[in-house]
DOZA-631660 format. One record per residue: residue number from 0; y, x, z of N, C-alpha, C in turn. Coordinates in Angstrom, 2 decimals, padded with zeros to 5 digits. Each point is the difference from the previous one (the first is absolute). Last residue first. Example, Ala and Ser with C-alpha at 12.3 -4.5 7.8 and 13.67 -1.06 7.14 Angstrom:
2
[1, [-002.25, 012.85, 007.08], [001.19, 000.82, 000.06], [001.09, -000.77, 000.73]]
[0, [-005.72, 000.29, -000.07], [001.19, -000.89, 000.00], [001.20, 000.90, 000.00]]
This chain:
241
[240, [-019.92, 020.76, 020.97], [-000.36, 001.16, 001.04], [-001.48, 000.09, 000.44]]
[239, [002.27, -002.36, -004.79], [-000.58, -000.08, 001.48], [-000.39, 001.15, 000.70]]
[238, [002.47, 001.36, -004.34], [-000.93, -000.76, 000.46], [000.37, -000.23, 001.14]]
[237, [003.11, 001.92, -004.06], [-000.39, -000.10, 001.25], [-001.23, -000.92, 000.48]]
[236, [004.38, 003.22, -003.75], [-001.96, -000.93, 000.39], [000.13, -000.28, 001.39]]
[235, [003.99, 001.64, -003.86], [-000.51, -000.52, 001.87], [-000.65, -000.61, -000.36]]
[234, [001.38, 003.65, -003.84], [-000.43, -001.19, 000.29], [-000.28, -000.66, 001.42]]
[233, [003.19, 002.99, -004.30], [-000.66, 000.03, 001.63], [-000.75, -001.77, 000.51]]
[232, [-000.02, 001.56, -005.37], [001.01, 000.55, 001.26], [-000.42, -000.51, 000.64]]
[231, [-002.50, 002.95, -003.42], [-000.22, -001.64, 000.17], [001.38, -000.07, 001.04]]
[230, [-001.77, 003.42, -001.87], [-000.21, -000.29, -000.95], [000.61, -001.41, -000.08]]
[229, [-000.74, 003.94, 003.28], [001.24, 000.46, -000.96], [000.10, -001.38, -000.92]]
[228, [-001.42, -001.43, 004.49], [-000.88, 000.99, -001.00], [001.08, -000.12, -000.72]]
[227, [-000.30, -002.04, 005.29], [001.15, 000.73, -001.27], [-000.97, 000.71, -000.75]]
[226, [-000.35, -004.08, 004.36], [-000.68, 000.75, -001.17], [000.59, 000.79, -000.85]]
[225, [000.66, -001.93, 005.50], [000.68, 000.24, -001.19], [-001.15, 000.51, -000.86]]
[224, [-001.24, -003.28, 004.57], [000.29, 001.57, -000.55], [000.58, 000.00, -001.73]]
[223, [-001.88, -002.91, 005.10], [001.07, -000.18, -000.94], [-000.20, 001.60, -000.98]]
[222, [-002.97, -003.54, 003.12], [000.16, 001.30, -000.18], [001.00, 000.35, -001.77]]
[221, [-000.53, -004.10, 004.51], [000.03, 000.41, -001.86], [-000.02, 001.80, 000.30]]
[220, [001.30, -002.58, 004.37], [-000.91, -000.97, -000.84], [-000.57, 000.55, -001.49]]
[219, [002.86, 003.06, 002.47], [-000.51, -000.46, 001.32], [-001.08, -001.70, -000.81]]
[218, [002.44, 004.26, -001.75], [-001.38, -000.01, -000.54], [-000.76, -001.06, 001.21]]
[217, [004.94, 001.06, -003.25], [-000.67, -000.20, 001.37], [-001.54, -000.34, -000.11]]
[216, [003.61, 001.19, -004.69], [-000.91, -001.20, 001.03], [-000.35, 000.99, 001.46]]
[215, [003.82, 001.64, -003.86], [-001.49, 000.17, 000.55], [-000.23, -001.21, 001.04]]
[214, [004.07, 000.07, -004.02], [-000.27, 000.11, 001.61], [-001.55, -000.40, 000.10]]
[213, [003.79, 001.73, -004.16], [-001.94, -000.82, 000.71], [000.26, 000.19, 001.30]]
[212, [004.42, -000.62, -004.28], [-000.43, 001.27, 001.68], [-001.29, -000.86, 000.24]]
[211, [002.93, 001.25, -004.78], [-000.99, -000.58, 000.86], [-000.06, 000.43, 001.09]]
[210, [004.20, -000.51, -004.20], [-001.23, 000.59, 000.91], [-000.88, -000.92, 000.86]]
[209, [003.89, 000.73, -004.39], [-001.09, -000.98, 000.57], [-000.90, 000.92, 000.58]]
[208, [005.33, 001.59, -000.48], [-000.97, -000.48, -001.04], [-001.14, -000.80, 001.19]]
[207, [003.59, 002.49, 001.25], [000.75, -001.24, -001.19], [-000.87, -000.38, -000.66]]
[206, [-000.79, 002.73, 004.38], [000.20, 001.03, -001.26], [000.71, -001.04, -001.48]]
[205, [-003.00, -003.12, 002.71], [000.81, 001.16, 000.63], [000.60, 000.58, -001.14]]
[204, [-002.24, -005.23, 001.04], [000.48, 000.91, -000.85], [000.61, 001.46, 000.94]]
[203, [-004.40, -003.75, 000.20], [001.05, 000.15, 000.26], [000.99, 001.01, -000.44]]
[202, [-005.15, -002.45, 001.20], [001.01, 000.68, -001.08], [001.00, -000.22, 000.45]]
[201, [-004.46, 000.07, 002.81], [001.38, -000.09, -000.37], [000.28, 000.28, -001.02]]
[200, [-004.79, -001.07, 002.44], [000.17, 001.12, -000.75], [001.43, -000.38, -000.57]]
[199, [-002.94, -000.72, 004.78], [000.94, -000.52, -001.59], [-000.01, 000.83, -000.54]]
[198, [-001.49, -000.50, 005.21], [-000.60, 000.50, -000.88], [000.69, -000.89, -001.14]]
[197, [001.00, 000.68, 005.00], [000.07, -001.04, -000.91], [-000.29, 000.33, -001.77]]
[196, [000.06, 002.37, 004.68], [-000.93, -000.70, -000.01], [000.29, -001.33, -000.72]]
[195, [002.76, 004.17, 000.97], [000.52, -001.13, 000.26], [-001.06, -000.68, 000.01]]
[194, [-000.89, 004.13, -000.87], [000.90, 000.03, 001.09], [000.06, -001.32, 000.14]]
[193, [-000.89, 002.87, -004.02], [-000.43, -000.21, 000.13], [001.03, -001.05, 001.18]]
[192, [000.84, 002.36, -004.96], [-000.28, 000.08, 001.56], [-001.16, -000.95, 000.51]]
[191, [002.79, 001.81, -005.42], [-001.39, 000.16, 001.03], [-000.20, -000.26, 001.14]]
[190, [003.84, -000.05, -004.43], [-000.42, 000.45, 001.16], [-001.11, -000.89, 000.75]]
[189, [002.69, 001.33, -004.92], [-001.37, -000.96, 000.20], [-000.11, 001.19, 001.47]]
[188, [003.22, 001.15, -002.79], [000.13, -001.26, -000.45], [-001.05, -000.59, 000.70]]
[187, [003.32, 004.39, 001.09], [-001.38, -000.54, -000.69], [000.46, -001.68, 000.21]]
[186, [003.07, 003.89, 001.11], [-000.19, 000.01, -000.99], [-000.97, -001.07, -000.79]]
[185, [001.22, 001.11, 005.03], [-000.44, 000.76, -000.46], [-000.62, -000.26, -001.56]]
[184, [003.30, -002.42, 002.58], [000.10, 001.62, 000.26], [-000.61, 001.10, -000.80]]
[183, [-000.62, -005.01, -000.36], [000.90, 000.82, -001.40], [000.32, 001.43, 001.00]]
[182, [-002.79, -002.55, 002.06], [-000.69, 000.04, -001.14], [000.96, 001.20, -001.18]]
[181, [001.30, -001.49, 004.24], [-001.07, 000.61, 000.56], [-000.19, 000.47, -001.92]]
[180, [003.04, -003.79, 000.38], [-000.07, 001.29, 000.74], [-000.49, 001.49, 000.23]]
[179, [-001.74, -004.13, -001.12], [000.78, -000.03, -001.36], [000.30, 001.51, 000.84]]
[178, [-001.56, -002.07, 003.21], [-000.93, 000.42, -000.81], [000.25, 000.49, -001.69]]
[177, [002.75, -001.70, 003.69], [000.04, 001.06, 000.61], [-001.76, 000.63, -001.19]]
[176, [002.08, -004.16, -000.48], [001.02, 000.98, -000.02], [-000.12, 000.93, 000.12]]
[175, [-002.65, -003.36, 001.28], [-000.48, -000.05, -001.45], [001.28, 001.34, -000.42]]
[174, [-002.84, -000.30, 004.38], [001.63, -000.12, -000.43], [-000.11, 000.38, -001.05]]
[173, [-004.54, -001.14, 002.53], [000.79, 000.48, -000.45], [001.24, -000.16, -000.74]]
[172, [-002.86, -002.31, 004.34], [-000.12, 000.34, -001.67], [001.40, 000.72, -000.50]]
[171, [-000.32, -001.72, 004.78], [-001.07, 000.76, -000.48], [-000.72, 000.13, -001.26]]
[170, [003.71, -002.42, 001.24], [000.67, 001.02, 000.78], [-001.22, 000.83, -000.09]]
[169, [-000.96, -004.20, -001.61], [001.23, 000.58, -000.91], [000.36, 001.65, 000.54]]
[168, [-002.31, -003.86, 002.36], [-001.16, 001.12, -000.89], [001.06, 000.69, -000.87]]
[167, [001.56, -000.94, 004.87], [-000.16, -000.38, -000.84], [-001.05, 000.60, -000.97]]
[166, [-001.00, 000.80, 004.89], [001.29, 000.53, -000.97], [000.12, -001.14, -000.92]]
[165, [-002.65, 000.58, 004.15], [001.06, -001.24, 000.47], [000.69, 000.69, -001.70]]
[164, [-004.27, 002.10, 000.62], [-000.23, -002.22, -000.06], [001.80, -000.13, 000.11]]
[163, [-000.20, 004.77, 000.44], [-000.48, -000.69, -001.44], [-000.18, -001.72, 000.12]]
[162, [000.31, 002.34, 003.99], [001.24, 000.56, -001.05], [000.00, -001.19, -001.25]]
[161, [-004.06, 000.89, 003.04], [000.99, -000.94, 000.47], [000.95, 000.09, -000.68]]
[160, [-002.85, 003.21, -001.78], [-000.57, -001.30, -000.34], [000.98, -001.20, 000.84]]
[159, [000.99, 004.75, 001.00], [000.54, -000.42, -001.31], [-000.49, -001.47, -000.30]]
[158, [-001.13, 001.19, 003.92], [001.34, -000.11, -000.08], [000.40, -000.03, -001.44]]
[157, [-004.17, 001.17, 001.18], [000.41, -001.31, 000.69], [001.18, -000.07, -000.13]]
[156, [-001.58, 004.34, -002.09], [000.11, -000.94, -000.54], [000.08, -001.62, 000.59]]
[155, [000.89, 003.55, 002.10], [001.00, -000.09, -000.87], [-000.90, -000.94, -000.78]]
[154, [-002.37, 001.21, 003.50], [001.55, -000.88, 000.36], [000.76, 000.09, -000.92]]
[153, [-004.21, 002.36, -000.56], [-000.14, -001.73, 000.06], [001.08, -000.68, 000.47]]
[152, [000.42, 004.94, -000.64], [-000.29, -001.21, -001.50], [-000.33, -001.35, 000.32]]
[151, [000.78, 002.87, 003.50], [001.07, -000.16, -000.39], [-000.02, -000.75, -001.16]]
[150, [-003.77, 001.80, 002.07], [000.66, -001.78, 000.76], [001.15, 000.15, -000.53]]
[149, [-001.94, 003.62, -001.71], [-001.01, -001.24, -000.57], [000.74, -001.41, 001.02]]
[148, [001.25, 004.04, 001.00], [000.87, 000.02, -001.47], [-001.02, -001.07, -000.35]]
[147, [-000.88, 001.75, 004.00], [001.43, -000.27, 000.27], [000.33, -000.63, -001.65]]
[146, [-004.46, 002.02, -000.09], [-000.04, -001.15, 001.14], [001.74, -000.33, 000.16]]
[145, [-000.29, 004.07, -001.87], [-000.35, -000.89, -000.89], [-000.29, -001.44, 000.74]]
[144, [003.89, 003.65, 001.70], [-001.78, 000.07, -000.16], [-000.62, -001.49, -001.29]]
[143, [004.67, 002.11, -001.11], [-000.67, -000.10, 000.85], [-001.17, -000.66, 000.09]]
[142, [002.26, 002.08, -003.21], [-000.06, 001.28, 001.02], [-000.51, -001.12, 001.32]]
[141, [001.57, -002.09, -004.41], [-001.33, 000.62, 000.21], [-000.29, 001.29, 000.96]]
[140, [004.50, -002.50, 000.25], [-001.59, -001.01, -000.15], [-000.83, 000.62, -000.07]]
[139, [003.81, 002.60, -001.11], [-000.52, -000.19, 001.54], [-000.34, -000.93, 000.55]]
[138, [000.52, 000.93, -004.45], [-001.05, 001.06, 000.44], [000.05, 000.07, 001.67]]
[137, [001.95, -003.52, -002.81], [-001.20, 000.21, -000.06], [-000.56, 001.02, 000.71]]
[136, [004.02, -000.63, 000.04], [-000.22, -000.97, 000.90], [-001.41, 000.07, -000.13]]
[135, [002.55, 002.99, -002.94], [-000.02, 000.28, 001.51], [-000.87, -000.97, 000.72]]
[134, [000.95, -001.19, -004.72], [-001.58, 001.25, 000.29], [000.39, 000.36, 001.56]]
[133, [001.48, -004.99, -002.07], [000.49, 001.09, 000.85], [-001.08, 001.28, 000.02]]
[132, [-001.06, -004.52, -001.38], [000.07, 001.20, -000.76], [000.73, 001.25, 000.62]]
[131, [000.71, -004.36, 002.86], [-001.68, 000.61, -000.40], [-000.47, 001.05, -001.09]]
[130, [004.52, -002.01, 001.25], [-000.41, 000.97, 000.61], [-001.32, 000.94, 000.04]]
[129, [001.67, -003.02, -003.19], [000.13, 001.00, 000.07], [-000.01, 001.26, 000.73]]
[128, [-001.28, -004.19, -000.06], [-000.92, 000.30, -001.26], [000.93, 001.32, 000.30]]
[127, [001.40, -002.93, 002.69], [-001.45, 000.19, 000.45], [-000.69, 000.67, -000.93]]
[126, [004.26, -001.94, -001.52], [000.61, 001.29, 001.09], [-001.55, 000.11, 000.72]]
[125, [-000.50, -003.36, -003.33], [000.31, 001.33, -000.55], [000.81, 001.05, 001.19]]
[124, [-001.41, -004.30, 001.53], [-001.36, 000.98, -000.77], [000.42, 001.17, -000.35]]
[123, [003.50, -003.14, 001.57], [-000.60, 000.56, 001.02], [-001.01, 000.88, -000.52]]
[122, [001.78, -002.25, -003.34], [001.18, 001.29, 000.45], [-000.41, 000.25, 001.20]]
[121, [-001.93, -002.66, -004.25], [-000.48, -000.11, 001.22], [000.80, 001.37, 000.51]]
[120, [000.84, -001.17, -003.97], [000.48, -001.33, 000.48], [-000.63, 000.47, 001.92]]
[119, [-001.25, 002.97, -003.95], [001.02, 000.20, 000.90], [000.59, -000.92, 000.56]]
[118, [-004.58, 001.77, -002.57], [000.40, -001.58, 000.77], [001.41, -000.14, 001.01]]
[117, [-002.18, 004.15, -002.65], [000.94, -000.88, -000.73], [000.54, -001.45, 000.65]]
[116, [-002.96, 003.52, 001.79], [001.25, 000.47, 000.15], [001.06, -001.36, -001.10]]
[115, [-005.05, -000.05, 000.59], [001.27, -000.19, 001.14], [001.05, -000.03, 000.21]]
[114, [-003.42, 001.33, -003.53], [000.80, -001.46, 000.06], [000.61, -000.11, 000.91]]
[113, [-002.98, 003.90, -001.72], [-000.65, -001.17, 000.72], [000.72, -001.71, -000.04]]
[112, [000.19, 003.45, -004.29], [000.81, -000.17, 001.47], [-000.79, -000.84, 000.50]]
[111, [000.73, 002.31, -005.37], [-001.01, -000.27, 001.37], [000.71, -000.19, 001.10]]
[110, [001.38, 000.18, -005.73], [000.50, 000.32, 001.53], [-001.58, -000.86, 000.78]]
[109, [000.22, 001.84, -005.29], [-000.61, -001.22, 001.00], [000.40, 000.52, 001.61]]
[108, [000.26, 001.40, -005.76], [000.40, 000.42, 001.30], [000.27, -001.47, 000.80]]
[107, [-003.30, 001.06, -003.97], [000.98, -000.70, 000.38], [000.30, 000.00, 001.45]]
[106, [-003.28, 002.26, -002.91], [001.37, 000.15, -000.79], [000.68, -001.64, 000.83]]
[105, [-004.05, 000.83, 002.11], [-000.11, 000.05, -001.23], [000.78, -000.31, -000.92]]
[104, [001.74, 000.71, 004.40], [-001.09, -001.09, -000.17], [-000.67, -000.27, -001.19]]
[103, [002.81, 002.98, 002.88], [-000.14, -000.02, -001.12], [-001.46, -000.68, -000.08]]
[102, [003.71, 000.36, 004.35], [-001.14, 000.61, -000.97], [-000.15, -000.25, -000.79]]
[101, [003.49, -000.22, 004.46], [-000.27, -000.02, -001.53], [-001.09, 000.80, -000.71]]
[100, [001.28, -001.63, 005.49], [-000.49, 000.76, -001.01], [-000.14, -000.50, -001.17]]
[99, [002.59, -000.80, 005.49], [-000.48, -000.50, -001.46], [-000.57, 001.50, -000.82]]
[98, [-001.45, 000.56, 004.00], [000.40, -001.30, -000.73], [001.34, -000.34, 000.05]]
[97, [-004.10, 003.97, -000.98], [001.38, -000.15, 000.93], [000.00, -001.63, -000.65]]
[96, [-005.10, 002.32, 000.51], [001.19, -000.71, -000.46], [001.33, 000.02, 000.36]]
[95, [-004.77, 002.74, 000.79], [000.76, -001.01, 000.45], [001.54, 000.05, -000.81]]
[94, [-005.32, 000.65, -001.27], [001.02, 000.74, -000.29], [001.10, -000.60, 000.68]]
[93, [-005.90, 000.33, 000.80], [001.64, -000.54, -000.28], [001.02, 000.69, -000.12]]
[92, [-004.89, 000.78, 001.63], [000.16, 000.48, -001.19], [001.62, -000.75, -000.67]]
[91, [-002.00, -000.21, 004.52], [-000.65, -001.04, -001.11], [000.24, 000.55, -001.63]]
[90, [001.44, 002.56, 003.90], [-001.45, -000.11, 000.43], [-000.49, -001.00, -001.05]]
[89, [004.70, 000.74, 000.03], [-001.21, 001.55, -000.43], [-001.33, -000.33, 000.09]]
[88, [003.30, -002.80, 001.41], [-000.21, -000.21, -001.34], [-001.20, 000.74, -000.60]]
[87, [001.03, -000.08, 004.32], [-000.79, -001.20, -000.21], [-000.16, 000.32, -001.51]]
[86, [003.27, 002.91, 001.80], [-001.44, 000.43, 000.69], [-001.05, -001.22, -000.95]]
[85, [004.65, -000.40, -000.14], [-000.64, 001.13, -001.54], [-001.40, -000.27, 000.85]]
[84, [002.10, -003.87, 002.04], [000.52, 001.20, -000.06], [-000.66, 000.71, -001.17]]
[83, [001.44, -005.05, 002.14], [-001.20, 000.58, -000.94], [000.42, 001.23, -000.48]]
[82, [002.81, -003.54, 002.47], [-000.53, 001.64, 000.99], [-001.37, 000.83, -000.89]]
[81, [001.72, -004.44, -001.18], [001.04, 000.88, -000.17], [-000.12, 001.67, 000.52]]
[80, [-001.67, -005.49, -000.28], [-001.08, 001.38, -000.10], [001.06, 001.37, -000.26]]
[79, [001.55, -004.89, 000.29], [-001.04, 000.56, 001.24], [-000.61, 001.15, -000.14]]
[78, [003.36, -001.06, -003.49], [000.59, -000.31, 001.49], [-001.16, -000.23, 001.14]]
[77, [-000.91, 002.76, -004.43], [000.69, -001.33, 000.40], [000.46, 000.11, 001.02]]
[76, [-001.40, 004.22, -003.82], [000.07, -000.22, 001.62], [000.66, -001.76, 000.23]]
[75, [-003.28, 002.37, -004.08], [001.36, -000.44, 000.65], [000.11, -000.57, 001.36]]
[74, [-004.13, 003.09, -003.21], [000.89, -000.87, 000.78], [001.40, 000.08, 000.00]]
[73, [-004.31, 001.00, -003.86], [001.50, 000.06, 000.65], [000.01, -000.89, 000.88]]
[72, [-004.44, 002.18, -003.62], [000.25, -000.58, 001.08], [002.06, 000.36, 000.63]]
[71, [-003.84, 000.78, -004.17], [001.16, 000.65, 000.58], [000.40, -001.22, 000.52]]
[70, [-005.04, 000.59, -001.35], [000.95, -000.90, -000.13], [001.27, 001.12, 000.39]]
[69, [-004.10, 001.28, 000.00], [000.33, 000.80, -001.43], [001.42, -001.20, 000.00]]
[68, [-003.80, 000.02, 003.16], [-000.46, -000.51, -001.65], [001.20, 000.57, -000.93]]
[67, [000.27, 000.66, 004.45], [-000.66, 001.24, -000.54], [-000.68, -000.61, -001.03]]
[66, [002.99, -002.66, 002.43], [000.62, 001.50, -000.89], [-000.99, 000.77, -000.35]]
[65, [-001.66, -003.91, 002.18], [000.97, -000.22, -001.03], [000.63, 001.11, -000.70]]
[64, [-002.41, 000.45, 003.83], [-001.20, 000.03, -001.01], [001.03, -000.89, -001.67]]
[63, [002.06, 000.86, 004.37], [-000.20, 001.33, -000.60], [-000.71, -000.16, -001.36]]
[62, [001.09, -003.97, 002.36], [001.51, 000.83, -000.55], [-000.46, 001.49, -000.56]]
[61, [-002.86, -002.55, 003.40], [000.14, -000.46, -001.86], [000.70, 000.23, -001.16]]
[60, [-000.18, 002.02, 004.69], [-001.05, -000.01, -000.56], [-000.33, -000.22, -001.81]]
[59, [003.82, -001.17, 003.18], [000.34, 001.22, -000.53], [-001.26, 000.47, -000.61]]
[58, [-000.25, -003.92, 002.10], [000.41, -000.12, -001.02], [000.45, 001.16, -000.74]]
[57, [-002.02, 000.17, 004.22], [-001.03, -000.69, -001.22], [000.45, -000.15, -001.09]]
[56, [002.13, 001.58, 003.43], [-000.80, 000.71, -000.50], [-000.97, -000.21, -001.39]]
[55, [003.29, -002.85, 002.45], [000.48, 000.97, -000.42], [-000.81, 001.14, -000.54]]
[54, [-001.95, -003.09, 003.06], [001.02, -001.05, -001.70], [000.28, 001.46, -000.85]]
[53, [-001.43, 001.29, 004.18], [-001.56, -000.51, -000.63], [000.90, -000.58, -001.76]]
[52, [003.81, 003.13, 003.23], [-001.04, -001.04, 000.23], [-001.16, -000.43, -001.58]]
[51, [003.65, 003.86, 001.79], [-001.34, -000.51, -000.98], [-000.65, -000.98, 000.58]]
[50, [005.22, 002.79, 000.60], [-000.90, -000.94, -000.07], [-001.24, -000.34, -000.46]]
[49, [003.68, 003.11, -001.04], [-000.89, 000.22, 001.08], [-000.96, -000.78, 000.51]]
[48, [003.52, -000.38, -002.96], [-001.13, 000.18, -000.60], [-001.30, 000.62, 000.96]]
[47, [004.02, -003.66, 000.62], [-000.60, 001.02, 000.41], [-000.88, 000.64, -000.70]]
[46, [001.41, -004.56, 000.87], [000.93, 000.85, 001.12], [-000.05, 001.25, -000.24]]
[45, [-001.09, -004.97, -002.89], [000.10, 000.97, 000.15], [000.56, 001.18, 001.01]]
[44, [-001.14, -005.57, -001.92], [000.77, 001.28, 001.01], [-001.02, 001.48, -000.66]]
[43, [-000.86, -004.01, -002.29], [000.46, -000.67, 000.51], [000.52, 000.55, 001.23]]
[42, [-001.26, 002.33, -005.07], [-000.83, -000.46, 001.59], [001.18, -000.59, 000.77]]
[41, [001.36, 000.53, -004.37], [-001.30, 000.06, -000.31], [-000.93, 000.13, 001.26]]
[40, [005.27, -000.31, -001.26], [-001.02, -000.98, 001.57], [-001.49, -000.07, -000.99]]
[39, [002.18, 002.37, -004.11], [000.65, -000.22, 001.80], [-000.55, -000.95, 000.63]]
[38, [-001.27, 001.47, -005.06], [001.62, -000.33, 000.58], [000.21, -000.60, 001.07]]
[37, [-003.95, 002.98, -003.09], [000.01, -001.10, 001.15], [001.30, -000.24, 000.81]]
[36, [-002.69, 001.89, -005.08], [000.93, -000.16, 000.77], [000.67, -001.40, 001.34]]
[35, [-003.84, 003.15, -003.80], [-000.11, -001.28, 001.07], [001.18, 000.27, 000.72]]
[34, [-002.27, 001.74, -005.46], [001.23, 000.37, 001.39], [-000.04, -001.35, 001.12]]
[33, [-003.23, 000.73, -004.15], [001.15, 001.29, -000.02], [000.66, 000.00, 001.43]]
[32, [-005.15, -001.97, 000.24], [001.48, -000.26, -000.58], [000.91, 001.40, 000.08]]
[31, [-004.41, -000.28, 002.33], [000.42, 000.88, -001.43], [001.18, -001.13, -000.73]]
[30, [-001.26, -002.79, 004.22], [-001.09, 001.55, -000.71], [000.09, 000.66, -001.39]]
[29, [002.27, -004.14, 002.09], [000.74, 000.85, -000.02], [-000.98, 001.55, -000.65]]
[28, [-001.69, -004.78, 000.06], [001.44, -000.27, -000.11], [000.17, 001.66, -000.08]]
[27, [-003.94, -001.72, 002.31], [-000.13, 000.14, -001.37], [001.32, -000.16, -000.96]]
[26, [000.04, 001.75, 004.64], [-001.23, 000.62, -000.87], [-000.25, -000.48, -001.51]]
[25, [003.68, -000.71, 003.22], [-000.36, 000.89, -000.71], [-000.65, 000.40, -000.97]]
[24, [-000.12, -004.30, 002.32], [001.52, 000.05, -001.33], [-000.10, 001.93, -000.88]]
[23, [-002.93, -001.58, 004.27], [-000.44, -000.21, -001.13], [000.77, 000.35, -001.23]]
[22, [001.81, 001.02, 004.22], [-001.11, 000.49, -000.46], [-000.58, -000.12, -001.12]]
[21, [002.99, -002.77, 001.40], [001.01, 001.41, -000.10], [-001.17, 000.49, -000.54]]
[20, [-001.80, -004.06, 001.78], [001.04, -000.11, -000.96], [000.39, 001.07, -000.60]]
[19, [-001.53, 000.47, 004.25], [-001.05, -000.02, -001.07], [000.46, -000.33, -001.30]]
[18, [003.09, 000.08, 003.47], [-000.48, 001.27, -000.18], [-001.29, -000.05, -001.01]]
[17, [002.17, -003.76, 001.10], [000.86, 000.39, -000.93], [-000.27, 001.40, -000.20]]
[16, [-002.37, -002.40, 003.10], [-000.22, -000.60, -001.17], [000.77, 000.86, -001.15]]
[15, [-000.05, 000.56, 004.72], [-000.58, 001.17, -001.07], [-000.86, -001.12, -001.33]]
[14, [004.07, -000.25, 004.21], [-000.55, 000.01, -001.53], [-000.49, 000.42, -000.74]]
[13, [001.10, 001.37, 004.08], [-000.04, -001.53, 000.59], [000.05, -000.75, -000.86]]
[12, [000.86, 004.71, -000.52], [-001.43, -000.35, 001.08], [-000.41, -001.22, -000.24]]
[11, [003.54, 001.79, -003.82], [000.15, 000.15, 001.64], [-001.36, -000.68, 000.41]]
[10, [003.35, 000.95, -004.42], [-001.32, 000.16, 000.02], [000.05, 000.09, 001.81]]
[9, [003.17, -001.54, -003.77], [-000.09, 000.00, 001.12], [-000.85, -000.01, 000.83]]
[8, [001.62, -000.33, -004.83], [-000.81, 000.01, 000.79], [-000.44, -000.32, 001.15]]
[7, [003.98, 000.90, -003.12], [000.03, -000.77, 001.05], [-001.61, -000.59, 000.00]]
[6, [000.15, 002.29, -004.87], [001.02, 000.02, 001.40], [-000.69, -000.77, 000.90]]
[5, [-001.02, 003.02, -005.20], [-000.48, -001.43, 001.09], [001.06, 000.04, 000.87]]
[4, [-001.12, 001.41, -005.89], [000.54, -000.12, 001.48], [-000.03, -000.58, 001.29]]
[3, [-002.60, 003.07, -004.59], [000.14, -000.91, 000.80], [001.34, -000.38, 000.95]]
[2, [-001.51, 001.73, -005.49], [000.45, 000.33, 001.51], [000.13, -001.17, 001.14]]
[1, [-003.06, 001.98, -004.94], [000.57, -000.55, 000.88], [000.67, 000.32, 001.29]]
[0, [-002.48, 001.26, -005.10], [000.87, 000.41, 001.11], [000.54, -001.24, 000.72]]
């Protein structure tokens, strides 16, 4: 038995290195594993399940021939792919995720989260994180035409990428406070994300005792991914892209 984890992907046109990468990682990585779990900006936008472009197809392609080996496949929504609706899931055979989520990680309750929400140093992001979960704001984003909602993704993300060069790196990693936090809300000792593109594996203490937090790798040089068998503990692999 094995379980997989991946993140911050960021699967888009203008990389299909990291799309062949993704591809391959399936086939000989994820095919009939127990479980493939994918923790957010797993495509580099999203507007829509309405949407099909050639990427998107292709990968929902691979996504099928993954569940129908028998893998149990999960998304999480990030901060670019947020508009990933039941429709997409349905079609890949996915189960969509709330975030945060507690699961059972072969007898060890293991919080999940893309990570956004914990980087609270950044107080412009987090009032943009909330409007953007907003379910109203969403559903009157997706009411409009699709051509209107594809130039809106390329101006949010020019503006987030100008944003970002002037921040500190501090103000875009997570609040060691706000992860103790997070952790002892919900009881566990060993949390999961992704988000920040600084792949570790933490110790640190919650609950008064010794915990762990992994942070998932980025897939823009390395193909980053978590290993979990009942037998062995968690492991970050990663190759050349």
């Amino acid at each position: 038995m094995t379980t997989l984890f991946i993140s911050d992907l960021h699967l888009e046109e203008s990389r299909p290195d990291i799309t062949s990468a993704f591809l391959a990682f399936l086939e000989e990585k994820a095919l009939g594993v127990e479980k493939l779990y994918i923790l957010g900006d797993f495509f580099e936008a999203w507007i829509g399940d309405d949407e099909r472009t050639p990427l998107q197809e292709e990968i929902a392609e691979a996504l099928r021939a993954v569940t129908g080996s028998g893998t149990e496949l999960f998304l999480m929504h990030g901060n670019r792919d947020f508009l990933i609706g039941e429709d997409y899931c349905s079609r890949i055979g996915a189960t969509l995720l709330d975030d945060p989520m507690v699961v059972d990680l072969y007898g060890t309750p293991t919080l999940l989260m893309h990570g956004d929400s914990l980087c609270t140093a950044d107080v412009e992001y987090q009032k943009f994180r909330t409007n953007m979960r907003n379910p109203q704001w969403q559903q009157m984003i997706l009411q409009r035409p699709l051509a209107e909602r594809q130039q809106m993704a390329r101006q949010l993300r020019e503006i987030s990428m100008a944003k970002n060069k002037g921040k500190e790196e501090f103000i875009m990693d997570v609040t060691p406070d706000e992860v103790v936090k997070e952790m002892e809300a919900y009881g566990v000792q060993r949390l999961i994300h992704g988000h920040t593109h600084r792949p570790a594996v933490h110790e640190l203490e919650a609950n008064g005792k010794p915990a762990t937090r992994i942070v998932l790798g980025d897939w823009d040089e390395n193909v980053w991914w978590l290993e979990v068998t009942p037998d062995q503990p968690p492991t970050l692999k990663k190759h050349l892209l």
